[in-house]
SEMILUM-247554 format. One record per residue: residue in three letters; residue number from 1; x, y, z of N, C-alpha, C, O in turn. Coordinates in steps of 0.1 Angstrom, whole numbers, plus 5000, padded with zeros to 4 digits. Layout:
! SEMILUM-247554
<pt rest="ALA" nr="NUM" n_c1="X" n_c2="Y" n_c3="Z" ca_c1="X" ca_c2="Y" ca_c3="Z" c_c1="X" c_c2="Y" c_c3="Z" o_c1="X" o_c2="Y" o_c3="Z"/>
...
END
This chain:
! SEMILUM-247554
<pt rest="UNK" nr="1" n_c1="1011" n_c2="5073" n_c3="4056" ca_c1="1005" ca_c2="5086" ca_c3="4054" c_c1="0991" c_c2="5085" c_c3="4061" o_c1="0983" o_c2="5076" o_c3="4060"/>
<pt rest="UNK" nr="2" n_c1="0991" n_c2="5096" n_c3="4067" ca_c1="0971" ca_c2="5094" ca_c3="4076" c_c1="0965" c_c2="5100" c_c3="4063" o_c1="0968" o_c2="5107" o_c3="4053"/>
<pt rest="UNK" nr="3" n_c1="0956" n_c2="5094" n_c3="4067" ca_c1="0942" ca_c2="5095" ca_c3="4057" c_c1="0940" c_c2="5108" c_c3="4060" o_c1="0942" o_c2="5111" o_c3="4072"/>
<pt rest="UNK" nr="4" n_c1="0936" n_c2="5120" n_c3="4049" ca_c1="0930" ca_c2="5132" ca_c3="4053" c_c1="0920" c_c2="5134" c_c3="4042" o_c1="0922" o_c2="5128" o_c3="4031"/>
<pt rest="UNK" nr="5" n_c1="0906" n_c2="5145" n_c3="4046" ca_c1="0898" ca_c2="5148" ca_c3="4037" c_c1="0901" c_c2="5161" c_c3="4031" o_c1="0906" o_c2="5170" o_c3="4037"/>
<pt rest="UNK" nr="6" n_c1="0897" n_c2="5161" n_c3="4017" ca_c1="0898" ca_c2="5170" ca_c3="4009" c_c1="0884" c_c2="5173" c_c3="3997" o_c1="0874" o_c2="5166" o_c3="3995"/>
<pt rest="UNK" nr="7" n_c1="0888" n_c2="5182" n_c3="3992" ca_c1="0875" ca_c2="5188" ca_c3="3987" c_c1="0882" c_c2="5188" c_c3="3970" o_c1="0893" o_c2="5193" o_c3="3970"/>
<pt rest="UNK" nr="8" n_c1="0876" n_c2="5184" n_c3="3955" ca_c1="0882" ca_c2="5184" ca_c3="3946" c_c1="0874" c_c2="5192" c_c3="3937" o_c1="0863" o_c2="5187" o_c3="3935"/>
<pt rest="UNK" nr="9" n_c1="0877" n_c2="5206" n_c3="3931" ca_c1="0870" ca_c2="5215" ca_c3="3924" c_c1="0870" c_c2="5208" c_c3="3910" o_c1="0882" o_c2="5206" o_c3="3906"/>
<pt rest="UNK" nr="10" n_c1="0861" n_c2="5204" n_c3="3902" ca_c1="0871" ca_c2="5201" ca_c3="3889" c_c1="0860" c_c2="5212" c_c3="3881" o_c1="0848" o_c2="5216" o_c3="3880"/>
<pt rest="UNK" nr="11" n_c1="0875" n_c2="5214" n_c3="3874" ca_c1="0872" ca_c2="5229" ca_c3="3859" c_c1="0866" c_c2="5221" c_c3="3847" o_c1="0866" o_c2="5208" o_c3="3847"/>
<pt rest="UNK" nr="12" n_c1="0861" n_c2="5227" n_c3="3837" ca_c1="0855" ca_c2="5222" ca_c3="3827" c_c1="0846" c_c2="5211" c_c3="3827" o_c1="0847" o_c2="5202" o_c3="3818"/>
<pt rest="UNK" nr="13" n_c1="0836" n_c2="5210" n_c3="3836" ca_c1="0831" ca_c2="5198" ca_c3="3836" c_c1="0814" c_c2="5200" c_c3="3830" o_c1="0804" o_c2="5195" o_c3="3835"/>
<pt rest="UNK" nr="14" n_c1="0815" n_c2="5207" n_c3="3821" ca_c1="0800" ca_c2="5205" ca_c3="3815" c_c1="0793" c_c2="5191" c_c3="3809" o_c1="0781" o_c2="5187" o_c3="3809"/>
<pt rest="UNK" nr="15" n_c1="0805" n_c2="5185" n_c3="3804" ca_c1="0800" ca_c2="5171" ca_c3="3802" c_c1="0805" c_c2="5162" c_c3="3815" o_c1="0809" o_c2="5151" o_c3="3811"/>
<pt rest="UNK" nr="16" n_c1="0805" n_c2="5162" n_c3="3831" ca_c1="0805" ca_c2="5158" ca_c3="3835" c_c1="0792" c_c2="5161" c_c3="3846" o_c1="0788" o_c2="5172" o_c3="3851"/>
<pt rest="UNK" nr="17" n_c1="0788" n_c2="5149" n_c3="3849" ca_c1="0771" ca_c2="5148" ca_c3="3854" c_c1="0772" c_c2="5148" c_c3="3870" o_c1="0764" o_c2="5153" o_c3="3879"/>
<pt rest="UNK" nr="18" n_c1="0786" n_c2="5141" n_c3="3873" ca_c1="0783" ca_c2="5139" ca_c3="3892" c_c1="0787" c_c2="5151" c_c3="3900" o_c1="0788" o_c2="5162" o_c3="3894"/>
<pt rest="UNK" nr="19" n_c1="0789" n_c2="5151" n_c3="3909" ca_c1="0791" ca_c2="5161" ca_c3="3918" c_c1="0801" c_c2="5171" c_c3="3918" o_c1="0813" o_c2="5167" o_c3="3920"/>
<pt rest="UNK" nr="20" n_c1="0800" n_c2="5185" n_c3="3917" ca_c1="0812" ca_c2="5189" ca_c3="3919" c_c1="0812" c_c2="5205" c_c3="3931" o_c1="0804" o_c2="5213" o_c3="3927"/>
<pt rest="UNK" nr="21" n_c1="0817" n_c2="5207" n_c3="3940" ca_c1="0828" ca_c2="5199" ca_c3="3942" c_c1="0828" c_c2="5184" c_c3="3950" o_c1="0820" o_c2="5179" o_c3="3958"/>
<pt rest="UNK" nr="22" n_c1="0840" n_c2="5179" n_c3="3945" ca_c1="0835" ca_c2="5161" ca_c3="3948" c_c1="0845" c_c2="5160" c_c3="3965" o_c1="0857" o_c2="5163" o_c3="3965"/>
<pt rest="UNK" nr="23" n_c1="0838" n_c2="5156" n_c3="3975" ca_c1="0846" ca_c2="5149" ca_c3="3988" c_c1="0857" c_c2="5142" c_c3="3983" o_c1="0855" o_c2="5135" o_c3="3973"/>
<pt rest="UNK" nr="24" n_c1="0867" n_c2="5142" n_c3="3987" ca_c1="0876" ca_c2="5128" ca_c3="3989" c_c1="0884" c_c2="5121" c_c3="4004" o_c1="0881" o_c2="5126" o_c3="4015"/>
<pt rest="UNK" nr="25" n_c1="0893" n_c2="5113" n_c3="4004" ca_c1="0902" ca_c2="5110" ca_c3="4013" c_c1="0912" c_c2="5108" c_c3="4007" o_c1="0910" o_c2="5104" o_c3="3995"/>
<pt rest="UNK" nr="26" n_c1="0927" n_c2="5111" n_c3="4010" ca_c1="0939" ca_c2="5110" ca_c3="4004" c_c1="0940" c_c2="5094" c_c3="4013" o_c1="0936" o_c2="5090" o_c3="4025"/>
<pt rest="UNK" nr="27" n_c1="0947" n_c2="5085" n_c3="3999" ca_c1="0952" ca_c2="5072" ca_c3="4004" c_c1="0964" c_c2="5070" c_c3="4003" o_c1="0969" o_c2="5060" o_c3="4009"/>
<pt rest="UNK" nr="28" n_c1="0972" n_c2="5080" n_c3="3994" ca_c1="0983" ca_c2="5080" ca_c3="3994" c_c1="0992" c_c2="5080" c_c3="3980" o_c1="0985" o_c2="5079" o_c3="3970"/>
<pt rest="UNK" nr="29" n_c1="1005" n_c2="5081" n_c3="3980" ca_c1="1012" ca_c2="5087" ca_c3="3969" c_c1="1020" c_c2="5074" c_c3="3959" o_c1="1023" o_c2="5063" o_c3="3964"/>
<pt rest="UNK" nr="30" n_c1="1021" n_c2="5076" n_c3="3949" ca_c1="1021" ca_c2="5065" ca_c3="3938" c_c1="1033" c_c2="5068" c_c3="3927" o_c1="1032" o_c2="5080" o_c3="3923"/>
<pt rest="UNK" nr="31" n_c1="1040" n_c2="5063" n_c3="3923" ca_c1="1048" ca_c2="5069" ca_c3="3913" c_c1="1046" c_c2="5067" c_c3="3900" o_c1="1041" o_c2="5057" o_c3="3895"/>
<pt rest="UNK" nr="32" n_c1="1049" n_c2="5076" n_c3="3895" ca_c1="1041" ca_c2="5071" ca_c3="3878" c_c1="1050" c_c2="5079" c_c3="3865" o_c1="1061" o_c2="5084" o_c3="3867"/>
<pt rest="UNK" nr="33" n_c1="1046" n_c2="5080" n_c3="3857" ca_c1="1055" ca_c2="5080" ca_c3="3841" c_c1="1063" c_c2="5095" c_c3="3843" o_c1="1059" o_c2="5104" o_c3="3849"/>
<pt rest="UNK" nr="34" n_c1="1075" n_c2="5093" n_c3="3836" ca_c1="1084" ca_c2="5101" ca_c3="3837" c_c1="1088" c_c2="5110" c_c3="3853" o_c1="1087" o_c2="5122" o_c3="3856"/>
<pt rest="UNK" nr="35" n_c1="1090" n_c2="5100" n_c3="3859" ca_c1="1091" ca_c2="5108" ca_c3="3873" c_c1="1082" c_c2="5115" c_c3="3882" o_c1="1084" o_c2="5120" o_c3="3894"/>
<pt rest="UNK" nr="36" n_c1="1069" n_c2="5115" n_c3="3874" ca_c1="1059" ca_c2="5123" ca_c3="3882" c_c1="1051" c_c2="5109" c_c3="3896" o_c1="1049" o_c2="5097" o_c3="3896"/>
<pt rest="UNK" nr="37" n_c1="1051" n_c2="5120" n_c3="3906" ca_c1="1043" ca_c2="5111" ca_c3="3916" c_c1="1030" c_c2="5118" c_c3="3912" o_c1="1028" o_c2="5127" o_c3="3904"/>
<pt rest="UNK" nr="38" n_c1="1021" n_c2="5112" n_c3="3918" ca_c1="1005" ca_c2="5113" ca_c3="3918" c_c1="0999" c_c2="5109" c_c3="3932" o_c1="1004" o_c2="5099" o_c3="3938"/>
<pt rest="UNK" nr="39" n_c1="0988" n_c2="5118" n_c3="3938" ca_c1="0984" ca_c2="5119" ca_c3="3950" c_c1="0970" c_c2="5108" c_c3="3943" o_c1="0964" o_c2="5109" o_c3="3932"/>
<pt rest="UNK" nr="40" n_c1="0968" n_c2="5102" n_c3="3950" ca_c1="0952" ca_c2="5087" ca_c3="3949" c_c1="0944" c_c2="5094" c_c3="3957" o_c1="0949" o_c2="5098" o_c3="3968"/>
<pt rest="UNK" nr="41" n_c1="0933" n_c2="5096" n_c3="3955" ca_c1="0921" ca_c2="5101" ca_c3="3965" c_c1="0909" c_c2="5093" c_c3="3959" o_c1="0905" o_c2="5090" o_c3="3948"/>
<pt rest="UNK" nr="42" n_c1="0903" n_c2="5091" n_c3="3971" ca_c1="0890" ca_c2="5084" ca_c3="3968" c_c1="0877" c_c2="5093" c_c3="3970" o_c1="0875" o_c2="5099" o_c3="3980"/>
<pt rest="UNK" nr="43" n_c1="0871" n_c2="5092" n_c3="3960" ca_c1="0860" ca_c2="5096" ca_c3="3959" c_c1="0850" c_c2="5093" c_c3="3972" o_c1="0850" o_c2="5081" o_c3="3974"/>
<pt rest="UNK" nr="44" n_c1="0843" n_c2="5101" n_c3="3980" ca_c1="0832" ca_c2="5098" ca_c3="3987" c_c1="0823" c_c2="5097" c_c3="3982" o_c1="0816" o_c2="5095" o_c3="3992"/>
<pt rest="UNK" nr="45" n_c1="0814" n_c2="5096" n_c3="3970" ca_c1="0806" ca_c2="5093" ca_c3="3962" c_c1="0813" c_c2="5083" c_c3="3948" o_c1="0821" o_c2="5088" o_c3="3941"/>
<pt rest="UNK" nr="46" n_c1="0808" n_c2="5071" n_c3="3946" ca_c1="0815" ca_c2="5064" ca_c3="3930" c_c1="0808" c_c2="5079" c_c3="3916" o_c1="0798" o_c2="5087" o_c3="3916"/>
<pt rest="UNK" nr="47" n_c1="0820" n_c2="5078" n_c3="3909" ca_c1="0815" ca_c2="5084" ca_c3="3898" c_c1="0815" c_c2="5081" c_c3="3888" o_c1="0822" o_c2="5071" o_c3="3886"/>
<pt rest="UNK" nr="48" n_c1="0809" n_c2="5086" n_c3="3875" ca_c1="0809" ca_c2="5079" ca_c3="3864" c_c1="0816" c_c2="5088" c_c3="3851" o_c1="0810" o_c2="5090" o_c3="3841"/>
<pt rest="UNK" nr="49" n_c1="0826" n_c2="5092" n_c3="3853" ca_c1="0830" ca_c2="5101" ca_c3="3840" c_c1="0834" c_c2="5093" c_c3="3830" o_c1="0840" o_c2="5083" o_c3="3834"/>
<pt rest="UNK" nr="50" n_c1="0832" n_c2="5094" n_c3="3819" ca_c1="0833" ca_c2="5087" ca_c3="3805" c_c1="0824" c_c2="5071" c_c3="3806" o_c1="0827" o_c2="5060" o_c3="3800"/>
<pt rest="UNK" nr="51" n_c1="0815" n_c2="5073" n_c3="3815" ca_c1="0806" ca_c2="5064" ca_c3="3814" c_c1="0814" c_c2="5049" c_c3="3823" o_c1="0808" o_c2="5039" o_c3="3824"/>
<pt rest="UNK" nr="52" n_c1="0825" n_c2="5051" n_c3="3828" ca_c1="0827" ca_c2="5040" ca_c3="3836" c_c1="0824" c_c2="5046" c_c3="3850" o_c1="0826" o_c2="5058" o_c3="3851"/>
<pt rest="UNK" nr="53" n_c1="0820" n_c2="5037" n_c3="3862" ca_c1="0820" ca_c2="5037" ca_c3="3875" c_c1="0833" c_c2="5036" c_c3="3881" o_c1="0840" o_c2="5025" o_c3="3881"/>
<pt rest="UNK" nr="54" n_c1="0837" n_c2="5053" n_c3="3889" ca_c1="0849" ca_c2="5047" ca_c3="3898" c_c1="0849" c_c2="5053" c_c3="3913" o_c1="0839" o_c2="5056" o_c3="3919"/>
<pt rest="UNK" nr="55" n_c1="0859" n_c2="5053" n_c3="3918" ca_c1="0861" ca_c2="5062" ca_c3="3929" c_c1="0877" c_c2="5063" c_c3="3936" o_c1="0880" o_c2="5064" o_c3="3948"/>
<pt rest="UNK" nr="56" n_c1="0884" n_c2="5061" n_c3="3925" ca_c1="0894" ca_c2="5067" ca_c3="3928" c_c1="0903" c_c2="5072" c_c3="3914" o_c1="0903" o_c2="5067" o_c3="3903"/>
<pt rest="UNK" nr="57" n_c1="0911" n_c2="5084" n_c3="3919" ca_c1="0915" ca_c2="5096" ca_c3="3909" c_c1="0929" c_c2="5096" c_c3="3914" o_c1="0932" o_c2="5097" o_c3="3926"/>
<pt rest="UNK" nr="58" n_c1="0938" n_c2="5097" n_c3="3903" ca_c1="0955" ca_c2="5102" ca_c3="3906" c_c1="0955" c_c2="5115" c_c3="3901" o_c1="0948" o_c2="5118" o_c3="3891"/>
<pt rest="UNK" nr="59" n_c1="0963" n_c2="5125" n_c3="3911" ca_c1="0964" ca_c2="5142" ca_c3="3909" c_c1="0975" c_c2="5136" c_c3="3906" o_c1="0983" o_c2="5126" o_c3="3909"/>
<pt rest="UNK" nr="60" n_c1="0973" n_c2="5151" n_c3="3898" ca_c1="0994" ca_c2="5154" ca_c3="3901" c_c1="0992" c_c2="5170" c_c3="3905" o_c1="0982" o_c2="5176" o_c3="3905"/>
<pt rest="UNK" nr="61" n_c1="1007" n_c2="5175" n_c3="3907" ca_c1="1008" ca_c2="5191" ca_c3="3906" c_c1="1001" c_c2="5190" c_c3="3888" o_c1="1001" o_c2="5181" o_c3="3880"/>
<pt rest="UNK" nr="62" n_c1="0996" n_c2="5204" n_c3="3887" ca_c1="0997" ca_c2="5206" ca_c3="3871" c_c1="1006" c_c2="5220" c_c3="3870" o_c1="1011" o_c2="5225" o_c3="3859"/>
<pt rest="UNK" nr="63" n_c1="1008" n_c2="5224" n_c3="3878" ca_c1="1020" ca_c2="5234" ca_c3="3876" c_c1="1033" c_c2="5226" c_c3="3877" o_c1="1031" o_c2="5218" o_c3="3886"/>
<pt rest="UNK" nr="64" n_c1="1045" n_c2="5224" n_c3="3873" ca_c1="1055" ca_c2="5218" ca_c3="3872" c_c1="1065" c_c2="5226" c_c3="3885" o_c1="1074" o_c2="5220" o_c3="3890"/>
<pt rest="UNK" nr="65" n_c1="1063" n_c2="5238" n_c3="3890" ca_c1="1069" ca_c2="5242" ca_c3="3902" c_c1="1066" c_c2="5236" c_c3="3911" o_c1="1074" o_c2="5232" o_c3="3921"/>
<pt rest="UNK" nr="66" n_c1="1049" n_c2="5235" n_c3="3908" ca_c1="1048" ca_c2="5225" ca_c3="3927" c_c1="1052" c_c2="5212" c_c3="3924" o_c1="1054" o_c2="5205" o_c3="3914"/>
<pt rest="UNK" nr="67" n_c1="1053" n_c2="5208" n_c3="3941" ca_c1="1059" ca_c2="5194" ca_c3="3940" c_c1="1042" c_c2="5188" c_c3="3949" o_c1="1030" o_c2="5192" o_c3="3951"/>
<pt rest="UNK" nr="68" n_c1="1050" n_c2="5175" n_c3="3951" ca_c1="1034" ca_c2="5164" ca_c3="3957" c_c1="1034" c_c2="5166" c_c3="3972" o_c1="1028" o_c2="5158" o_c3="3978"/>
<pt rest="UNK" nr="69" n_c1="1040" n_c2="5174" n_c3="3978" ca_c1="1040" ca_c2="5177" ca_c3="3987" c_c1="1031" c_c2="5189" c_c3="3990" o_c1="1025" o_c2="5190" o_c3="4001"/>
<pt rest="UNK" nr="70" n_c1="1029" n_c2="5199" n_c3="3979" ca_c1="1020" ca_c2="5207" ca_c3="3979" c_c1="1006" c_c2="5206" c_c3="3975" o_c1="0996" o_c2="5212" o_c3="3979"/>
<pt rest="UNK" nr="71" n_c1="1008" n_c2="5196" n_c3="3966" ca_c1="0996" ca_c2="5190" ca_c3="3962" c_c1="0987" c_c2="5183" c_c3="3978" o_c1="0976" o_c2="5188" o_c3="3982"/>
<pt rest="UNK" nr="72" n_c1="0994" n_c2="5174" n_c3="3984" ca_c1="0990" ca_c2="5172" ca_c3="3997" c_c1="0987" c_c2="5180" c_c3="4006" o_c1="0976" o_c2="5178" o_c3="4013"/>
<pt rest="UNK" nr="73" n_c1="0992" n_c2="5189" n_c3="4007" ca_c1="0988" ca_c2="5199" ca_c3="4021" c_c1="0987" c_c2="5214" c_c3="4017" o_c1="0991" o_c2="5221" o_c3="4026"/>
<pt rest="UNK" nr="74" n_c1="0983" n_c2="5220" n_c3="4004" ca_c1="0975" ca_c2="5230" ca_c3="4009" c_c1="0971" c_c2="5229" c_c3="3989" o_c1="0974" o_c2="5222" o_c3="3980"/>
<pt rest="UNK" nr="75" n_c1="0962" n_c2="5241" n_c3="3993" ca_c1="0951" ca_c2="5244" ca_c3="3977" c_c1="0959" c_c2="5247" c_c3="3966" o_c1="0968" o_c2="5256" o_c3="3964"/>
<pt rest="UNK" nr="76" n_c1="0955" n_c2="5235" n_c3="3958" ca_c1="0962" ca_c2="5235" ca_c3="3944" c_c1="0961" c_c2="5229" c_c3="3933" o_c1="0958" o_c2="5217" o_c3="3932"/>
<pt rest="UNK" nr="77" n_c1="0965" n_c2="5239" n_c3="3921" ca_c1="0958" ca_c2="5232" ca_c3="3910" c_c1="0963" c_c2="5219" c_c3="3904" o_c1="0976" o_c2="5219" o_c3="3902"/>
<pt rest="UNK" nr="78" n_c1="0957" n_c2="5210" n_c3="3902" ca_c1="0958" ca_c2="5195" ca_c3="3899" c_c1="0955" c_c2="5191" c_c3="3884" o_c1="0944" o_c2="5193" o_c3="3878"/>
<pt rest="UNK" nr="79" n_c1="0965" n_c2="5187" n_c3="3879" ca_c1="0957" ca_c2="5174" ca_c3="3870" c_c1="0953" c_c2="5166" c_c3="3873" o_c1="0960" o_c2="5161" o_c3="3882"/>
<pt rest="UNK" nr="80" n_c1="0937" n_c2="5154" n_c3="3866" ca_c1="0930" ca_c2="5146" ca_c3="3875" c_c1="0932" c_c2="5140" c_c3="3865" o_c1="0933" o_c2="5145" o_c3="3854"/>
<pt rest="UNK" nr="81" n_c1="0935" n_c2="5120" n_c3="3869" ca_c1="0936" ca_c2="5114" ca_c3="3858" c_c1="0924" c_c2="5103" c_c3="3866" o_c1="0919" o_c2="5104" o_c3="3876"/>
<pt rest="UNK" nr="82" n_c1="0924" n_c2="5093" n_c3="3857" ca_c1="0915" ca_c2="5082" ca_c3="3862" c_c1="0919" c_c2="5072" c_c3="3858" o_c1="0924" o_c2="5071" o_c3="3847"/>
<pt rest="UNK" nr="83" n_c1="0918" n_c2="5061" n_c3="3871" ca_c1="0925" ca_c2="5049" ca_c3="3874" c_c1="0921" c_c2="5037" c_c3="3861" o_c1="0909" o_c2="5032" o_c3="3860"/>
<pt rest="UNK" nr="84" n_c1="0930" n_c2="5032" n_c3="3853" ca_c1="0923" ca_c2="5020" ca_c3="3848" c_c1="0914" c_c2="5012" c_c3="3854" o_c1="0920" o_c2="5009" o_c3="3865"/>
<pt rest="UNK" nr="85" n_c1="0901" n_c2="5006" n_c3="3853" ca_c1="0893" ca_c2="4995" ca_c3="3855" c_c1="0899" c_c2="4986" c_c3="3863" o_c1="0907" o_c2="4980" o_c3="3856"/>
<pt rest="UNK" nr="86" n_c1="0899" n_c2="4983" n_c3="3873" ca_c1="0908" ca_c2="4969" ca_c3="3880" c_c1="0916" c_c2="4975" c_c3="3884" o_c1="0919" o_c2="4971" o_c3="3895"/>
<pt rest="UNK" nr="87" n_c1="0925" n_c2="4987" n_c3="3880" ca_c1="0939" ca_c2="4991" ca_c3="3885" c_c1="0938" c_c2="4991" c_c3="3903" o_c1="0929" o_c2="4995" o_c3="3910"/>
<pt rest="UNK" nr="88" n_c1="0954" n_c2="4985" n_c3="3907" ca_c1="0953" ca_c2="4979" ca_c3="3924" c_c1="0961" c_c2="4994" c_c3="3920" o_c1="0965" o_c2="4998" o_c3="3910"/>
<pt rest="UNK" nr="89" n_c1="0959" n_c2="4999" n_c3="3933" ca_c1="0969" ca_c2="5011" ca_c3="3940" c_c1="0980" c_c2="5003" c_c3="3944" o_c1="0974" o_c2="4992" o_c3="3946"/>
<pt rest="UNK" nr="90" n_c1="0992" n_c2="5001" n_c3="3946" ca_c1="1005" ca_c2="4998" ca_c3="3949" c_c1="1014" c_c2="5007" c_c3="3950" o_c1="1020" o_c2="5007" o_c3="3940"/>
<pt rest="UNK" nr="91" n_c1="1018" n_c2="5016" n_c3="3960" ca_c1="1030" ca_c2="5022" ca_c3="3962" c_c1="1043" c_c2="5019" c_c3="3961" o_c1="1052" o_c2="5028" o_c3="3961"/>
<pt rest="UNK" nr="92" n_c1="1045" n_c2="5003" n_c3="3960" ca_c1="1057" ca_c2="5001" ca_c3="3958" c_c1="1063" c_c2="5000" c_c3="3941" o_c1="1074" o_c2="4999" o_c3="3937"/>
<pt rest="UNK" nr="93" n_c1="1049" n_c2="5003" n_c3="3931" ca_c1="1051" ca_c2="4999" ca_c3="3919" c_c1="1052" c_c2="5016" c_c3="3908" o_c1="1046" o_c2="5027" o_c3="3911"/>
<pt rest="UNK" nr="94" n_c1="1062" n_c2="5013" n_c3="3896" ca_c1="1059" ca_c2="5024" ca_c3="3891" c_c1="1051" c_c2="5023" c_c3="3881" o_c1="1051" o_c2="5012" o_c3="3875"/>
<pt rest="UNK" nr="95" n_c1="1042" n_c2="5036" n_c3="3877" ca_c1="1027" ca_c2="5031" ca_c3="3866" c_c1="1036" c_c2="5040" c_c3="3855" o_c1="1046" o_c2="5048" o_c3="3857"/>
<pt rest="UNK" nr="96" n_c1="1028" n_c2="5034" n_c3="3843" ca_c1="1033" ca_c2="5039" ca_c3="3830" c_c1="1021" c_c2="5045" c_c3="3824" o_c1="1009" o_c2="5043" o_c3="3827"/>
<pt rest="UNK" nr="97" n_c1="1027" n_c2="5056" n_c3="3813" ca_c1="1013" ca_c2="5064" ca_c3="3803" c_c1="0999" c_c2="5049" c_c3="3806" o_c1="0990" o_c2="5050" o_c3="3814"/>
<pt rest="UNK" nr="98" n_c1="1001" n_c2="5041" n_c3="3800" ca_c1="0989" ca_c2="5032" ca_c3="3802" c_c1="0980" c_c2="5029" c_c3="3816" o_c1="0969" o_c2="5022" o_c3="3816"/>
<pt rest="UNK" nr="99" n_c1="0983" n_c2="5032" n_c3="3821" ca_c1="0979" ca_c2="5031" ca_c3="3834" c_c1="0968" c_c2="5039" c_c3="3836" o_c1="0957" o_c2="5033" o_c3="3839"/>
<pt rest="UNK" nr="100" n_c1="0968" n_c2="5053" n_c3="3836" ca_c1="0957" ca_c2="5065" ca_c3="3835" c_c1="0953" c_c2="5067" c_c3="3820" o_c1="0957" o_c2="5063" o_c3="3809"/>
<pt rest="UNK" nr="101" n_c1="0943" n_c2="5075" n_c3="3825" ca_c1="0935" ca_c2="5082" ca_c3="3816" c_c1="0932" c_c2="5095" c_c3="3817" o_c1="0921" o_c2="5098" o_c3="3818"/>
<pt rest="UNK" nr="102" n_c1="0940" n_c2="5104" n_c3="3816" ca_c1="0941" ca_c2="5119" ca_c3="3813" c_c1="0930" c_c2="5124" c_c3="3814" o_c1="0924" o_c2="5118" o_c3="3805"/>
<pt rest="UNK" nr="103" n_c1="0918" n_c2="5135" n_c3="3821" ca_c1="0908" ca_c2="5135" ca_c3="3822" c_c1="0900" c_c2="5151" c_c3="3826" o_c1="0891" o_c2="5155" o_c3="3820"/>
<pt rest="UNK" nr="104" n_c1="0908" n_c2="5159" n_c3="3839" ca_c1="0907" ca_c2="5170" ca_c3="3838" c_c1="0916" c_c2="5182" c_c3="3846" o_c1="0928" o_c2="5178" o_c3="3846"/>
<pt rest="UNK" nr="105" n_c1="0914" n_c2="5194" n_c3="3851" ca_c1="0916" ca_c2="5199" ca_c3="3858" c_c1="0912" c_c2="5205" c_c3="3868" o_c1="0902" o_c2="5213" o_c3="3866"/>
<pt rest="UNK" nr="106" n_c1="0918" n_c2="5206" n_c3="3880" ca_c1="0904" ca_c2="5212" ca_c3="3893" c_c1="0915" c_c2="5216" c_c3="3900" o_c1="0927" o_c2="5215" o_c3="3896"/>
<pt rest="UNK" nr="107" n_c1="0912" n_c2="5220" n_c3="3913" ca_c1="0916" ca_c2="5225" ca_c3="3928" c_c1="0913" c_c2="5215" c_c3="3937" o_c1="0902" o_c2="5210" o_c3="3939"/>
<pt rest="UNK" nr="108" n_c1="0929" n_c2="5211" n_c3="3943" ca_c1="0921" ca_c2="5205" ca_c3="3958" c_c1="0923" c_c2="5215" c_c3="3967" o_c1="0931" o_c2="5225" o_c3="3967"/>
<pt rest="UNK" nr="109" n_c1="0915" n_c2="5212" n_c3="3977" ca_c1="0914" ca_c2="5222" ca_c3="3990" c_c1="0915" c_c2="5209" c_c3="4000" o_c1="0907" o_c2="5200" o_c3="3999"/>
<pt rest="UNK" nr="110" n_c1="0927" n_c2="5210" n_c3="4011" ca_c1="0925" ca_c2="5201" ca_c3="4018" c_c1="0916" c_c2="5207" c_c3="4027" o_c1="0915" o_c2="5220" o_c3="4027"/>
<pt rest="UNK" nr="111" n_c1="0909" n_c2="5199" n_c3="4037" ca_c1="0897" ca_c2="5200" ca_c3="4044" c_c1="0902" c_c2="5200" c_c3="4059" o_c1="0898" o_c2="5210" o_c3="4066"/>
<pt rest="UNK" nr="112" n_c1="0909" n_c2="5191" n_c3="4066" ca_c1="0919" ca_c2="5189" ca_c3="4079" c_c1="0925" c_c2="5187" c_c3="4077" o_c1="0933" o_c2="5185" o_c3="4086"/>
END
């Protein structure tokens, strides 16, 4: 997958302190619990929501019509989860509930 930039709106974020909307780069797609894929994007700034330092976030669709293909290439609403501490990105692996941390909702806008 080429790397592309995107822009991530996130909703409800009164208790969140860093940037919004936040830069990212798409690194690519991940499979995870009950069949859902998740798009990995890295933060262009580290952030600290719930008080840990990160800079990378798994979307998914949050509408169940779209698929990760839409999520990828054009504006759409996402659920944002956050990567466990240490967690490697591996595409060849599948992640389970434990793996994330359920966290918010926003819009990506890809950028190119």
């Amino acid at each position: 997958m080429t790397e592309h930039n995107y822009l991530l709106e996130i909703y409800d974020a009164e208790e969140f302190n860093g940037p919004n909307p936040l830069t990212a780069t798409g690194m690519g797609i991940i499979n995870g619990p009950e069949n859902t894929q998740y798009f990995i994007v890295e933060t262009h700034k580290k952030i600290q929501p719930n008080g840990q330092q990160i800079n990378h976030l798994a979307l998914r669709a949050h509408y169940g019509e779209d698929s990760i293909d839409k999520v990828t290439g054009s504006v759409t609403t996402v659920g944002i989860a956050l990567m466990k501490p240490g967690q490697e990105i591996n595409t060849d692996k599948t992640y389970g509930f434990d793996d994330f941390i359920f966290w918010k909702v926003g819009k990506l806008h890809p950028q190119d």
